[in-house]
C-alpha positions as CSV (number, residue, x, y, z in Angstrom):
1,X,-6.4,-19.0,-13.8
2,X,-9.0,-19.0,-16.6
3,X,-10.1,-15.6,-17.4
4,X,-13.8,-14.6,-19.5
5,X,-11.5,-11.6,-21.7
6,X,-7.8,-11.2,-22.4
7,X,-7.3,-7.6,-22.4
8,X,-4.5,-6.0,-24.8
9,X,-3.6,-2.7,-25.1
10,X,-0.7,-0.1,-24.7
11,X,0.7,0.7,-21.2
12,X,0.3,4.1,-22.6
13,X,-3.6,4.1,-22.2
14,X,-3.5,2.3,-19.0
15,X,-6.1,4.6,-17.1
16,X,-8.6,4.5,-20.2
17,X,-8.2,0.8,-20.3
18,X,-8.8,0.4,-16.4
19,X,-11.7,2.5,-16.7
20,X,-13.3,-0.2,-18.9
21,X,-11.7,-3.1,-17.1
22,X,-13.9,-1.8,-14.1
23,X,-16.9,-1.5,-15.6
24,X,-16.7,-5.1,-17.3
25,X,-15.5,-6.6,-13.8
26,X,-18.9,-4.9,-12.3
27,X,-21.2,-6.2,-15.2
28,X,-19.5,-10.2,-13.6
29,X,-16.7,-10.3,-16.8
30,X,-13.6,-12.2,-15.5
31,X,-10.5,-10.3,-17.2
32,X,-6.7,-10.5,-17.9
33,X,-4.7,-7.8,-17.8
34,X,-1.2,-6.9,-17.6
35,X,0.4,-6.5,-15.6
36,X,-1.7,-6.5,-12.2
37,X,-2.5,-10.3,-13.6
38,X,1.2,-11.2,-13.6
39,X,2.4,-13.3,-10.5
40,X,5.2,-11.8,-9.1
41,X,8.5,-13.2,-10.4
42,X,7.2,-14.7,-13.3
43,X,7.4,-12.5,-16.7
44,X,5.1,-11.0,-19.4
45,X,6.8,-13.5,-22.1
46,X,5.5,-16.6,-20.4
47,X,2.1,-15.6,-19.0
48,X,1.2,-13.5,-22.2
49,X,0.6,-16.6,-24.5
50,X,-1.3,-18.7,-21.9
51,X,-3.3,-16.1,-20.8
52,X,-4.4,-16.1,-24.5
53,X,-5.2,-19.6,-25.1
54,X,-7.4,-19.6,-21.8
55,X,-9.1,-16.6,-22.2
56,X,-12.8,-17.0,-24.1
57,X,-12.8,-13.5,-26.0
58,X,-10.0,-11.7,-26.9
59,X,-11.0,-7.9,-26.2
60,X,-8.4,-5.7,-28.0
61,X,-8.5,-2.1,-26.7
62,X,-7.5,0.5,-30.3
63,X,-6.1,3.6,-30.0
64,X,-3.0,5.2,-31.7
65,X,-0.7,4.1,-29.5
66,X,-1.5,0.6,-29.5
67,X,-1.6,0.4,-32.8
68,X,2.5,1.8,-32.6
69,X,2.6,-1.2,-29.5
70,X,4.8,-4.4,-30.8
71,X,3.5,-6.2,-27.6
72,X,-0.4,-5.6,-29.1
73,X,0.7,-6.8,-32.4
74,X,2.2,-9.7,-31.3
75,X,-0.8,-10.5,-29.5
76,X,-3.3,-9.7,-31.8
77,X,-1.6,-12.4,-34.3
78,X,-1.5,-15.0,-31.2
79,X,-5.4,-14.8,-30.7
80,X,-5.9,-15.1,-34.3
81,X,-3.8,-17.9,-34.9
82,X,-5.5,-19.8,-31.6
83,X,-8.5,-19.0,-33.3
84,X,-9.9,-16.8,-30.7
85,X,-13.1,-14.6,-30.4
86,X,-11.5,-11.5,-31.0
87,X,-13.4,-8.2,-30.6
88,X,-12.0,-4.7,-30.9
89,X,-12.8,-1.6,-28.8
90,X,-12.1,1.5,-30.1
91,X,-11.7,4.1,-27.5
92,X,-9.8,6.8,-29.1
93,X,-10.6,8.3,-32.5
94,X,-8.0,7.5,-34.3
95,X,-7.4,5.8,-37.9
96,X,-6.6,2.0,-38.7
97,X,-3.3,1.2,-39.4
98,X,-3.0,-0.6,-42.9
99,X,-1.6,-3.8,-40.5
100,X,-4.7,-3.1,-37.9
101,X,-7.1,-3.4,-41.2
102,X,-5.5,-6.7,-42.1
103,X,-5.9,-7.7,-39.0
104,X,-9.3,-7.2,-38.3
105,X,-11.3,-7.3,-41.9
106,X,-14.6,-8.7,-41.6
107,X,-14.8,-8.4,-37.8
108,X,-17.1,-6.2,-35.9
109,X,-15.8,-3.0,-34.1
110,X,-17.5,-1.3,-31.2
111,X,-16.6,2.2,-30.6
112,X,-16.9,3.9,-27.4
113,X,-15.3,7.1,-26.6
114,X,-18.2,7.7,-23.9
115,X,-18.1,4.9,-21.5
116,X,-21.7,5.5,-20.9
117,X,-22.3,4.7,-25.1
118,X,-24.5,1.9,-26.0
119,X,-21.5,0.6,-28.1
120,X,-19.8,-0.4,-24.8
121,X,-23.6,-1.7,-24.0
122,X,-23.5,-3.9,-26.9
123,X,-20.0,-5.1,-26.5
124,X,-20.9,-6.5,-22.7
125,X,-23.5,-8.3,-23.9
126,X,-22.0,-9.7,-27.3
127,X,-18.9,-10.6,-24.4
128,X,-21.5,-12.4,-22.3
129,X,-23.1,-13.9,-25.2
130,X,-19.8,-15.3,-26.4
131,X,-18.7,-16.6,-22.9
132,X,-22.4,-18.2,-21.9
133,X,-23.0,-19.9,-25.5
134,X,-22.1,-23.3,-24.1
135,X,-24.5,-23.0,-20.7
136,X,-27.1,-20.9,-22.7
137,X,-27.5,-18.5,-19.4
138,X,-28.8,-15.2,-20.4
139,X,-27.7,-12.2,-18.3
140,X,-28.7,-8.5,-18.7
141,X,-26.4,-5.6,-18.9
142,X,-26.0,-4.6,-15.1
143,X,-24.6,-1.2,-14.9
144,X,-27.7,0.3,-13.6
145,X,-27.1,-1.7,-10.4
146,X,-24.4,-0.4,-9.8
147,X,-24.1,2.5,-6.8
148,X,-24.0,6.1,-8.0
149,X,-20.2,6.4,-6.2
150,X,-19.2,3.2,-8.3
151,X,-20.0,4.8,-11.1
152,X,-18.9,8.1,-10.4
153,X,-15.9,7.0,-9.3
154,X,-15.6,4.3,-13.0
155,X,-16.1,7.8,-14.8
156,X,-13.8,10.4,-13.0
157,X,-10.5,11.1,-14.3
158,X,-7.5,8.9,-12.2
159,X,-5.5,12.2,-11.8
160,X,-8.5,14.0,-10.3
161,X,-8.9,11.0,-8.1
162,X,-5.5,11.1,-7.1
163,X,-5.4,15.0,-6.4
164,X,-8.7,14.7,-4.2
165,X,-6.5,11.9,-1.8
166,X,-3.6,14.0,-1.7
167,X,-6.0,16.6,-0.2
168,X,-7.8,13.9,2.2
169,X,-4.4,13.2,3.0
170,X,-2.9,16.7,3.8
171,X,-5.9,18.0,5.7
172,X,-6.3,14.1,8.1
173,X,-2.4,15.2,8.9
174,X,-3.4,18.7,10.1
175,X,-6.7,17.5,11.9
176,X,-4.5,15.3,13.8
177,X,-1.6,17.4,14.6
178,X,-4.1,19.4,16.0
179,X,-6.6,16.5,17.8
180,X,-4.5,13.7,18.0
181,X,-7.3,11.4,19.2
182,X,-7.8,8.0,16.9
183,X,-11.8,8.3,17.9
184,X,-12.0,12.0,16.9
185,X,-10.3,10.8,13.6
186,X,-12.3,7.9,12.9
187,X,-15.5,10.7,13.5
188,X,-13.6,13.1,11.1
189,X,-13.2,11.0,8.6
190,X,-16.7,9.5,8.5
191,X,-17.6,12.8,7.8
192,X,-15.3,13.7,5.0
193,X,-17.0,14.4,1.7
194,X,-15.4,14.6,-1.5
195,X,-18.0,16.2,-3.9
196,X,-21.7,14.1,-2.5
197,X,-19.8,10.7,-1.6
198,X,-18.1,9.9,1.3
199,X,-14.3,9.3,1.7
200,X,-14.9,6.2,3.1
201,X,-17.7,5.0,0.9
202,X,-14.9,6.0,-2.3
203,X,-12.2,3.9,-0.7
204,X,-14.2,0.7,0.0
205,X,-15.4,1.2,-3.9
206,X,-11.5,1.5,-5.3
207,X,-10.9,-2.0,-3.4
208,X,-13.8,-4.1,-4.5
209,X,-12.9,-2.9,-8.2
210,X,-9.4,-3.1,-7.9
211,X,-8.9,0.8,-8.9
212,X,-5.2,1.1,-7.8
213,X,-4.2,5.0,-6.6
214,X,-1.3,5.8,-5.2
215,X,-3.2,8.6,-3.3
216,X,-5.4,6.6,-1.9
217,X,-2.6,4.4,-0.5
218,X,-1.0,7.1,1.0
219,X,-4.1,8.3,2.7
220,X,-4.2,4.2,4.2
221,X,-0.7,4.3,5.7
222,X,-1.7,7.5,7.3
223,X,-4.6,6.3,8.7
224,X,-3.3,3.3,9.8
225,X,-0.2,4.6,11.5
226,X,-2.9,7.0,13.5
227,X,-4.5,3.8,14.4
228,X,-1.4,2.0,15.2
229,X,0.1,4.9,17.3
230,X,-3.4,4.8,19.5
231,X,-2.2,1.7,20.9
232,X,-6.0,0.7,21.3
233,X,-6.7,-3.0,20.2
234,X,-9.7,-2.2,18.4
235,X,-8.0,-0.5,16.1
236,X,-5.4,-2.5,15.3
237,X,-7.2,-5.2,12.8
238,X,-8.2,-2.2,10.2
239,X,-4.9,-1.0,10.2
240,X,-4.1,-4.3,9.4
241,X,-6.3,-4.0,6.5
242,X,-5.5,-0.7,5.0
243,X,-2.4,-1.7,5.2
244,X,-2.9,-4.7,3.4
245,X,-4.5,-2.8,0.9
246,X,-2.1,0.2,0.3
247,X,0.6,-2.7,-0.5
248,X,-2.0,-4.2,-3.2
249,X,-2.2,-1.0,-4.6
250,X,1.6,-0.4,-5.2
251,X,2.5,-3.8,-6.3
252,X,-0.2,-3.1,-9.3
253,X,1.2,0.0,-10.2
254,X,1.6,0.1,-14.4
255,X,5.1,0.6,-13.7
256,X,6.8,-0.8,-10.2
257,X,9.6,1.4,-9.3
258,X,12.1,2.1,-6.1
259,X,9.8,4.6,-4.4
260,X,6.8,1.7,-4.7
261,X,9.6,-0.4,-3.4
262,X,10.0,1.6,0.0
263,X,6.1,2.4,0.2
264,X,5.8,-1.7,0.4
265,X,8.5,-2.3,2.7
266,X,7.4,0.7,5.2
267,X,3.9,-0.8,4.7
268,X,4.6,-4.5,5.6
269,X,7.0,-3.5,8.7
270,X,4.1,-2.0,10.1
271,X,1.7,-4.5,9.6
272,X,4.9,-6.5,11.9
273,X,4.4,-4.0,14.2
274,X,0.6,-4.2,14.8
275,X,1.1,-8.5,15.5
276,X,3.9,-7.0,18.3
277,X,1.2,-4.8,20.0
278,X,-0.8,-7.6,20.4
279,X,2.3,-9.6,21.5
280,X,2.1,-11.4,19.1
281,X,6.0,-11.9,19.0
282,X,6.7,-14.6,17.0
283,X,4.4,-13.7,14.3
284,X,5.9,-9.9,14.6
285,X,9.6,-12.4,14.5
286,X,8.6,-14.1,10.9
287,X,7.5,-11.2,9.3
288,X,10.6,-9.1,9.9
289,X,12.2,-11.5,8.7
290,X,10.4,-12.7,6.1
291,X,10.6,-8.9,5.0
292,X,14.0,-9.1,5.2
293,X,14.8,-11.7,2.4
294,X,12.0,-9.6,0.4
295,X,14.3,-6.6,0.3
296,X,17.8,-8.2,-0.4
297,X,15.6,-10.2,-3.3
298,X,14.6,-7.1,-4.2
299,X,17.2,-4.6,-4.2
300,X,19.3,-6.8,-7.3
301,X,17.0,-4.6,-8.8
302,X,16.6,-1.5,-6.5
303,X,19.8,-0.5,-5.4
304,X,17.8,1.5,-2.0
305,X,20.3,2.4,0.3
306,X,20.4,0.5,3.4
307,X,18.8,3.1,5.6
308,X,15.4,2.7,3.9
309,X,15.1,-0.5,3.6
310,X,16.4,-2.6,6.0
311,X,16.8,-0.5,9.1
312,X,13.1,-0.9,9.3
313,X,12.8,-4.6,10.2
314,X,16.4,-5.0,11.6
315,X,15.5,-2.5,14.2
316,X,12.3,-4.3,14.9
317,X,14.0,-7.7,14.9
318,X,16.9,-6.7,17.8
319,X,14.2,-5.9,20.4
320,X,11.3,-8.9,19.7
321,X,14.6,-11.2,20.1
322,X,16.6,-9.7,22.3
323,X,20.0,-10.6,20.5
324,X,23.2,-8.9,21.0
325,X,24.4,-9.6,17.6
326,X,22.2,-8.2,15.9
327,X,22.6,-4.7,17.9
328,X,26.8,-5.2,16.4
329,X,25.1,-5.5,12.7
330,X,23.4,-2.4,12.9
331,X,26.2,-0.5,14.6
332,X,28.5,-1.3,11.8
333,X,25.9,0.7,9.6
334,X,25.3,3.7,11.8
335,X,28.2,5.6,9.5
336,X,25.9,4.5,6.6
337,X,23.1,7.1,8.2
338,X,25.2,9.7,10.2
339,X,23.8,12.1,8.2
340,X,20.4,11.6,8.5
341,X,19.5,12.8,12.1
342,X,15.8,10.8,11.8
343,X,17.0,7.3,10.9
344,X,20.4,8.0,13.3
345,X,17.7,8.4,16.3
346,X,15.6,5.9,15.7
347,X,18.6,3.4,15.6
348,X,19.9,4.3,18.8
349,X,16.7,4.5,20.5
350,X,16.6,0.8,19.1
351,X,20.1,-0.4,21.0
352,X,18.9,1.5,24.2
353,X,15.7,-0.4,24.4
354,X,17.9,-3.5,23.5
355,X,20.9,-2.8,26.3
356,X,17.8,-2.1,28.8
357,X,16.1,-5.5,28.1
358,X,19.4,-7.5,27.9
359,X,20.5,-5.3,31.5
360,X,23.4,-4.1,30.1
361,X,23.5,-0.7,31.7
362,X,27.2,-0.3,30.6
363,X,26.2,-0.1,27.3
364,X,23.2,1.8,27.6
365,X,25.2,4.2,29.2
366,X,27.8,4.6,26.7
367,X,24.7,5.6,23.4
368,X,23.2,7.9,25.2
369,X,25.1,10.6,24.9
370,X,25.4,10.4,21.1
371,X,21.1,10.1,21.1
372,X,20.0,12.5,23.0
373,X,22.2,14.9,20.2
374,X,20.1,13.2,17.2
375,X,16.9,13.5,19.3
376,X,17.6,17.1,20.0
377,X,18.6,17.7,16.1
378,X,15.4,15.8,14.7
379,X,12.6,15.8,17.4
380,X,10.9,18.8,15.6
381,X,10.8,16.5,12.4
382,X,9.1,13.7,13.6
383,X,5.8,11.9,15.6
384,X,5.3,12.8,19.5
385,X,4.7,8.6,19.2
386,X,8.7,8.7,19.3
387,X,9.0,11.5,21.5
388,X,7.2,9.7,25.0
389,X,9.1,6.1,23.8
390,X,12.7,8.4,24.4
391,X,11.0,9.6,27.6
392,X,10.1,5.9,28.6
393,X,13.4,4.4,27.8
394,X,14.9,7.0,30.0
395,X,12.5,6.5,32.6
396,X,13.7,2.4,32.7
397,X,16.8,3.3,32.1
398,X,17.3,5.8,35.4
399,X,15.1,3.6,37.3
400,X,17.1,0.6,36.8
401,X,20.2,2.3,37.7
402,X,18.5,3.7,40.9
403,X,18.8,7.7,40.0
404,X,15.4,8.3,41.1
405,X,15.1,12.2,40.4
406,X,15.7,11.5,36.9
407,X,13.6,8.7,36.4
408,X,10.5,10.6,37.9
409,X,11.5,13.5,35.9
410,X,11.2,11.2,32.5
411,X,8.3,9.5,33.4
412,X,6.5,12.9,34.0
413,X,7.4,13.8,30.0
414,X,6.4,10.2,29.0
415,X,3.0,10.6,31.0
416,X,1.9,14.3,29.8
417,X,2.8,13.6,26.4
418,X,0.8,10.4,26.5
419,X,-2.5,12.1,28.1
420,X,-1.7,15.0,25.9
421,X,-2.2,12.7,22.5
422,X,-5.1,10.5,23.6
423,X,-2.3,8.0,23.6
424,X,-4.4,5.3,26.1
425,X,-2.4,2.0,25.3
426,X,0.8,4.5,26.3
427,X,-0.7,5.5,29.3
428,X,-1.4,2.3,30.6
429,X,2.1,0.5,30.1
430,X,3.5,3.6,31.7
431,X,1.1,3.4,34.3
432,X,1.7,-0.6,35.0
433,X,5.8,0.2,34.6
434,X,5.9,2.7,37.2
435,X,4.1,0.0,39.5
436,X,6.6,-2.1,38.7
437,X,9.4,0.0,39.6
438,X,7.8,1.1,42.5
């Protein structure tokens, strides 16, 4: 895709350069830059050079390091030889390089070390003049428009940024360990102010100008598992969404590594699980498995152990389809997690809920004993969300196999924890169950 600018510049100055790619994406400039402009799969070598010979202006971004950069440099010579419109920004004060003088004698330089400068006025306009000289539109420098978080948030520092969601994100944990209610959230949060703007209002601003924070991301998965774990279905479509945009945000990290890797994975098999609450099963089916071949793709270059990454969809994959098979494939891995109580648990819980469906109480019969030990050895460690789906597996379980006492005895935990946590989607498939059984 055709872009207005061609931005070059050192991976080293990555959150200076984003700070001006923002500001020229608000002013209507179209712009290239690696590597969030990359498709995935292809490679910087073959999108670099066309990228060049489509862009209009090529806007080269000068600072020490860049000048050191053999990417910049090979660039730099590209747009010259394609006789480009290049113009450089100096945002660092540094001194030419006797190749950067060759390179750029007789052409105009902007500097900006102040993002608010007129220089970085004049070089929007001189951009827009350059890519409007065929159409003759005149435009006028827009910045002004521009909301007062927008800008504040164009001119704060990344890491400070990043710091203020990794507190948003520590104290929306507490709030809801201690009020566990989606609608009391949602209220909290509307209410969260960091400095005079509003969490919300910050986060809506870091998507429409593609401002990628991994603390911001976090604070999405968090939010959206809160919604997910409500159960309520007017929730479920902007978990969807933050989801969506958490994902976005770690596959245009400046450097993709395994921990992004996991964040995306953990991220899309939710986004599964939302299309299953609304039984949506076939849907929930193709992206399980679609996130399947993602992670074997993927891990020829993350070697992630097999209990992060595929545990996730395989688990979710044995109950939407009922198959017996499947339960053998992840058997032959429990030795691959006996030492990690959490993932242990959760696998078994899995093949329970699997023998209960299929009506294999044989079975069923024969895991229990080995995960009610990991539930007892992790159950301090993770959601009450897991804690009432234990209680009503047990509660099927004993009432399928006609030991009543028990049954009513698990229901009872199931039921209290449910109420306890504002869990009302819980509630009410306990509820209809225990007709059922009745």
């Amino acid at each position: 895709m055709k872009k207005d600018i061609f931005i070059s510049y050192s991976s080293n100055d990555f959150d200076k350069v984003n700070n001006v790619k923002h500001i020229l994406e608000i002013n209507g400039i179209s712009c290239w830059m690696a590597p969030q402009s990359i498709p995935t799969g292809s490679s910087y070598a073959k999108e670099i050079p066309v990228a060049i010979r489509n862009c209009k202006v090529f806007l080269l971004m000068i600072t020490s390091k860049s000048q050191e950069s053999q990417w910049v440099s090979k660039e730099v010579s590209l747009a010259l030889s394609e006789c480009k419109c290049v113009m450089p920004f100096v945002i660092e004060d540094c001194i030419l390089t006797d190749m950067f003088n060759f390179f750029l004698t007789d052409i105009q330089r902007y500097y900006a070390f102040d993002l608010k400068s007129d220089s970085l006025r004049e070089l929007i306009e001189r951009i827009r003049l350059e890519c409007d000289k065929e159409s003759g539109i005149q435009n006028s420098f827009r910045i002004d428009e521009v909301s007062n978080v927008e800008t504040w948030i164009v001119s704060k520092d990344r890491n400070v940024l990043n710091r203020e969601f990794t507190k948003f994100l520590t104290l929306l944990k507490k709030e809801y360990r201690n009020n566990p209610n989606a609608e009391s959230i949602e209220i909290w949060v509307d209410k969260y102010i960091v400095e005079c703007y509003a969490i919300r209002a910050i986060m809506e601003s870091l998507d429409k100008y593609s401002i990628f924070l991994t603390g911001a991301a976090e604070a999405k998965i968090q939010l959206a598992v809160i919604y997910i774990h409500s159960g309520a279905k007017k929730y479920i479509k902007k978990a969807r969404d933050l989801l969506n945009s958490a994902i976005k945000t770690y596959l245009n990290q400046s450097t993709y590594y395994d921990m992004a890797f996991k964040r995306i994975i953990y991220s899309r098999w939710l986004i599964a699980v939302t299309y299953k609450q609304e039984r949506n099963f076939g849907y929930a089916n193709e992206l399980c498995e679609d996130l399947i071949e993602y992670i074997n793709d993927e891990n020829q270059v993350f070697d992630v152990p097999y209990s992060d990454s595929l545990l996730l969809p395989q688990r979710e994959l044995i109950v939407i389809n009922k198959e017996e098979i499947m339960s053998d494939y992840l058997l032959i891995h429990l030795d691959d997690i006996s030492m990690n109580p959490k993932e242990l648990f959760y696998t078994q819980r899995r093949l329970l809920e699997l023998y209960i469906l299929n009506n294999d109480f044989e079975k069923a019969k024969g895991v229990l004993p080995e995960l009610l030990v990991s539930f007892e050895r992790c159950k301090g460690f993770i959601d009450e969300i897991y804690h009432v789906g234990l209680y009503q597996n047990l509660f099927e379980y004993y009432s399928y196999v006609g030991d009543k006492e028990s049954a009513e005895k698990y229901y009872r935990m199931a039921l209290e924890n449910a109420k306890k946590n504002y869990w009302k989607g819980k509630e009410k498939k306990l509820t209809n169950l225990k007709q059922i059984f009745e």
